[in-house]
C-alpha positions in Angstrom: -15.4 23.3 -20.4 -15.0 22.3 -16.9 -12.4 23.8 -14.6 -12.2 20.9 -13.0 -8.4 18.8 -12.3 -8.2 15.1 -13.1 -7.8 14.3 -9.2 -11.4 16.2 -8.4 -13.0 14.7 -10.9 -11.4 11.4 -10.0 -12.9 12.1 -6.2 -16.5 12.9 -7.9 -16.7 10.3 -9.5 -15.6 8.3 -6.1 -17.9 9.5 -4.2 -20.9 9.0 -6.7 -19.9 5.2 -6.6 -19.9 4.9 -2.9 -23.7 6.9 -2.9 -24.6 4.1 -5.2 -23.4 1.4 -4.4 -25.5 -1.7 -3.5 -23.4 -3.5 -1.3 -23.4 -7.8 -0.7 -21.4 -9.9 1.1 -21.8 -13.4 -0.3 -20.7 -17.5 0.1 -21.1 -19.0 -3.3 -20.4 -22.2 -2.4 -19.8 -25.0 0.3 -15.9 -26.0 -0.1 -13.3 -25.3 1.9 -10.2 -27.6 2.9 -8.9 -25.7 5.7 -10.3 -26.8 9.1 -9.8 -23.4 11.7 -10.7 -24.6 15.1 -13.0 -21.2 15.8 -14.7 -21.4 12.2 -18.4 -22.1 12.0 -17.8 -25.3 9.5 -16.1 -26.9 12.3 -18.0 -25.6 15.4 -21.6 -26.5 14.3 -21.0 -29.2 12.0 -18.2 -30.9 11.4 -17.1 -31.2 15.4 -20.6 -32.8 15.8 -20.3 -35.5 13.0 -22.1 -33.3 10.1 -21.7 -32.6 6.6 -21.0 -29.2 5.8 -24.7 -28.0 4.2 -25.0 -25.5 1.0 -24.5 -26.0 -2.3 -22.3 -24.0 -5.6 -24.5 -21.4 -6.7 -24.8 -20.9 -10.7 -23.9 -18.9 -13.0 -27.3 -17.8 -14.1 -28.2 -17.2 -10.2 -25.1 -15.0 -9.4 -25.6 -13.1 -12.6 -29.0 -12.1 -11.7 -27.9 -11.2 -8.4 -25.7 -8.9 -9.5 -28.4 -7.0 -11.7 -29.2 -5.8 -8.2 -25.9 -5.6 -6.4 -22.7 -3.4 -8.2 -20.3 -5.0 -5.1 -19.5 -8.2 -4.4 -18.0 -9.2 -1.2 -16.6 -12.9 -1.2 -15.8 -13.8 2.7 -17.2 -16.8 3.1 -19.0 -18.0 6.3 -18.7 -21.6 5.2 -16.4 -22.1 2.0 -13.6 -20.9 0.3 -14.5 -18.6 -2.6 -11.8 -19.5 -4.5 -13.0 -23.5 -4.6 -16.4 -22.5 -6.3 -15.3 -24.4 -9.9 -16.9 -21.8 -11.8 -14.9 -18.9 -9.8 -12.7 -17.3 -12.5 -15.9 -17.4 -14.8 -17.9 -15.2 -11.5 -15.0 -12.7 -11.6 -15.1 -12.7 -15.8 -18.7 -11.6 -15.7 -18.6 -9.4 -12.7 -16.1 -7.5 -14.4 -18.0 -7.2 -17.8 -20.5 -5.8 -15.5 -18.8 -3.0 -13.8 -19.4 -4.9 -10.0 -17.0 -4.4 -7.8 -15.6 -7.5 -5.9 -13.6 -8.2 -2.9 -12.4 -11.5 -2.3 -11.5 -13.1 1.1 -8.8 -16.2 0.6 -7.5 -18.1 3.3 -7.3 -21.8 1.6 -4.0 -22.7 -0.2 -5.3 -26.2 -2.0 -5.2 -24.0 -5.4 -2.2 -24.3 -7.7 -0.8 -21.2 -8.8 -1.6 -21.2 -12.4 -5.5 -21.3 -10.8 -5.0 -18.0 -9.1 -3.3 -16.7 -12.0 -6.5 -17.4 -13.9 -9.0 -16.1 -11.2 -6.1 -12.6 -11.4 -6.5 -12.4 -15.4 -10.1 -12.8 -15.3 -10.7 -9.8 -12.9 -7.7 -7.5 -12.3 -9.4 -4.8 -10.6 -10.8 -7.1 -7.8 -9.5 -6.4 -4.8 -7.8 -9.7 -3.0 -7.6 -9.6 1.1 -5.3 -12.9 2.0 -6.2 -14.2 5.2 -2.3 -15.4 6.9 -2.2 -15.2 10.8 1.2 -15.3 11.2 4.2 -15.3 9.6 3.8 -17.3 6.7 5.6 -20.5 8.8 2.8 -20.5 11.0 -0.1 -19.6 10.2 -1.5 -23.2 9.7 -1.4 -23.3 13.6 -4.9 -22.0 13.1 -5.3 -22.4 9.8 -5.2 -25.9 9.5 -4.2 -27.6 6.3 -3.1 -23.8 5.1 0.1 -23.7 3.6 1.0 -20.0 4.8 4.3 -20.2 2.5 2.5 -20.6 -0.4 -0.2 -18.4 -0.1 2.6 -15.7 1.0 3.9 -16.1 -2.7 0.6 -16.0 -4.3 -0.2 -12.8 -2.4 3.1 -11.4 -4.0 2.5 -12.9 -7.5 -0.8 -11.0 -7.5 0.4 -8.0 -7.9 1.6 -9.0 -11.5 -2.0 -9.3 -12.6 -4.3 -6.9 -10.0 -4.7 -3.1 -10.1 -5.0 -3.1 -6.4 -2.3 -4.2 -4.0 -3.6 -7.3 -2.2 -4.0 -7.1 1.5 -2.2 -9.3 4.5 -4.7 -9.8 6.9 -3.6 -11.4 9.8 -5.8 -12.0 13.1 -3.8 -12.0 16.4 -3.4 -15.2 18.3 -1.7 -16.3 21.4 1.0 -17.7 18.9 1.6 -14.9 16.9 1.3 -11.7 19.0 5.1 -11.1 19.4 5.7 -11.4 15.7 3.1 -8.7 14.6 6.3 -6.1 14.2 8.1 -8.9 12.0 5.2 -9.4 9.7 5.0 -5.4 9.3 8.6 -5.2 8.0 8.0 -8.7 5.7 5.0 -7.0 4.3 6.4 -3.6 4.3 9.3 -5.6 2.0 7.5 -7.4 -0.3 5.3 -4.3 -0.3 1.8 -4.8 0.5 -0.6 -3.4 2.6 -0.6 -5.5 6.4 -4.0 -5.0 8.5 -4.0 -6.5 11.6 -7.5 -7.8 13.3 -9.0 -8.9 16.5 -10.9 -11.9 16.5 -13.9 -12.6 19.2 -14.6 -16.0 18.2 -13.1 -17.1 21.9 -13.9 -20.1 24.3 -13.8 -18.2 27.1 -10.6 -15.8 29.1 -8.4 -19.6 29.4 -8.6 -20.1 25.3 -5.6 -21.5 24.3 -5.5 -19.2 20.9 -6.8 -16.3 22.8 -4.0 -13.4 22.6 -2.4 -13.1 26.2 -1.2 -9.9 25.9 -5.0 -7.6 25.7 -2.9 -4.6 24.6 -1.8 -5.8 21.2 -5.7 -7.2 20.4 -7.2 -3.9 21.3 -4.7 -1.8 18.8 -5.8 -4.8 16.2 -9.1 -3.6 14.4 
């Protein structure tokens, strides 16, 4: 009989998983409605007059990638995850297969009822919501976001996930003095707030660029 508490065991088998794990970080598809002036959609296609390239990958494609991958990271360089139309059947099989997934959402075209399927197919995914702002504004970089909404889905998630979804929010020339506000509204609703610096700028006279260097050097 081992001597053993529940919490060292608990850290064993922790640290096991991290020795093994096989980590990927992953676009599945092509969508995505929102049109962020800095992303790469935008910057080296779209701005220039061309279509978005890539295409959805399958079911069959994803599932033999993961027979070589236990962790999934869904941050898209060029879509959405959410908007891949086989998404909540990706987290569904994931989950049969004990691979861990972390899932990067900024887009807010999805109805509620859709997130709440995506939630009940995978609850121990771990969901990182990407509003730079205050809810109110974050669509003054993401464009076409509604922040509002995505706020509230973000706090409805934690009805259906074992892990507390994250607030991420990049600082911006239009949201640096409202960092400490977004702490206590996160801090309220009871979520974990992680602030980051972005480098994606045009240069020291970028419009978005944070004025204040201070706050983006204490983001991560």
């Amino acid at each position: 009989m081992s001597n053993k508490t529940q919490k060292e065991l608990d850290i064993t088998k922790d640290i096991q998983y991290f020795m093994n794990r096989k980590s990927l970080n992953i676009d599945i598809g092509f969508r995505c409605p929102l049109e962020c002036p800095r992303c790469q959609r935008q910057r080296q296609w779209r701005n220039n007059g061309l279509k978005v390239p890539g295409r959805d990958l399958t079911l069959e494609e994803i599932d033999k990638i993961s027979d070589f991958y236990n962790d999934f990271r869904f941050c898209g360089q060029l879509s959405d995850p959410v908007h891949h139309p086989k998404f909540s059947k990706i987290l569904e099989m994931l989950r049969k297969k004990n691979v861990r997934c972390e899932i990067h959402n900024a887009a807010s075209a999805k109805s509620k009822e859709y997130y709440i399927k995506c939630f009940k197919a995978n609850p121990d995914a771990e969901w990182i919501f990407g509003i730079d702002g205050l809810p109110e504004e974050s669509h003054m970089y993401r464009v076409n976001q509604d922040g509002e909404k995505l706020f509230n889905i973000m706090v409805e998630s934690k009805k259906y996930l074992k892990n507390k979804p994250i607030w991420q929010y990049i600082v911006f020339s239009y949201n640096e003095t409202h960092i400490e506000q977004a702490k206590k509204l996160a801090k309220e609703v009871d979520v974990p707030f992680m602030l980051i610096q972005s480098s994606r700028w045009e240069g020291d006279d970028d419009p978005l660029k944070p004025k204040n260097k201070e706050v983006a050097l204490n983001a991560l």
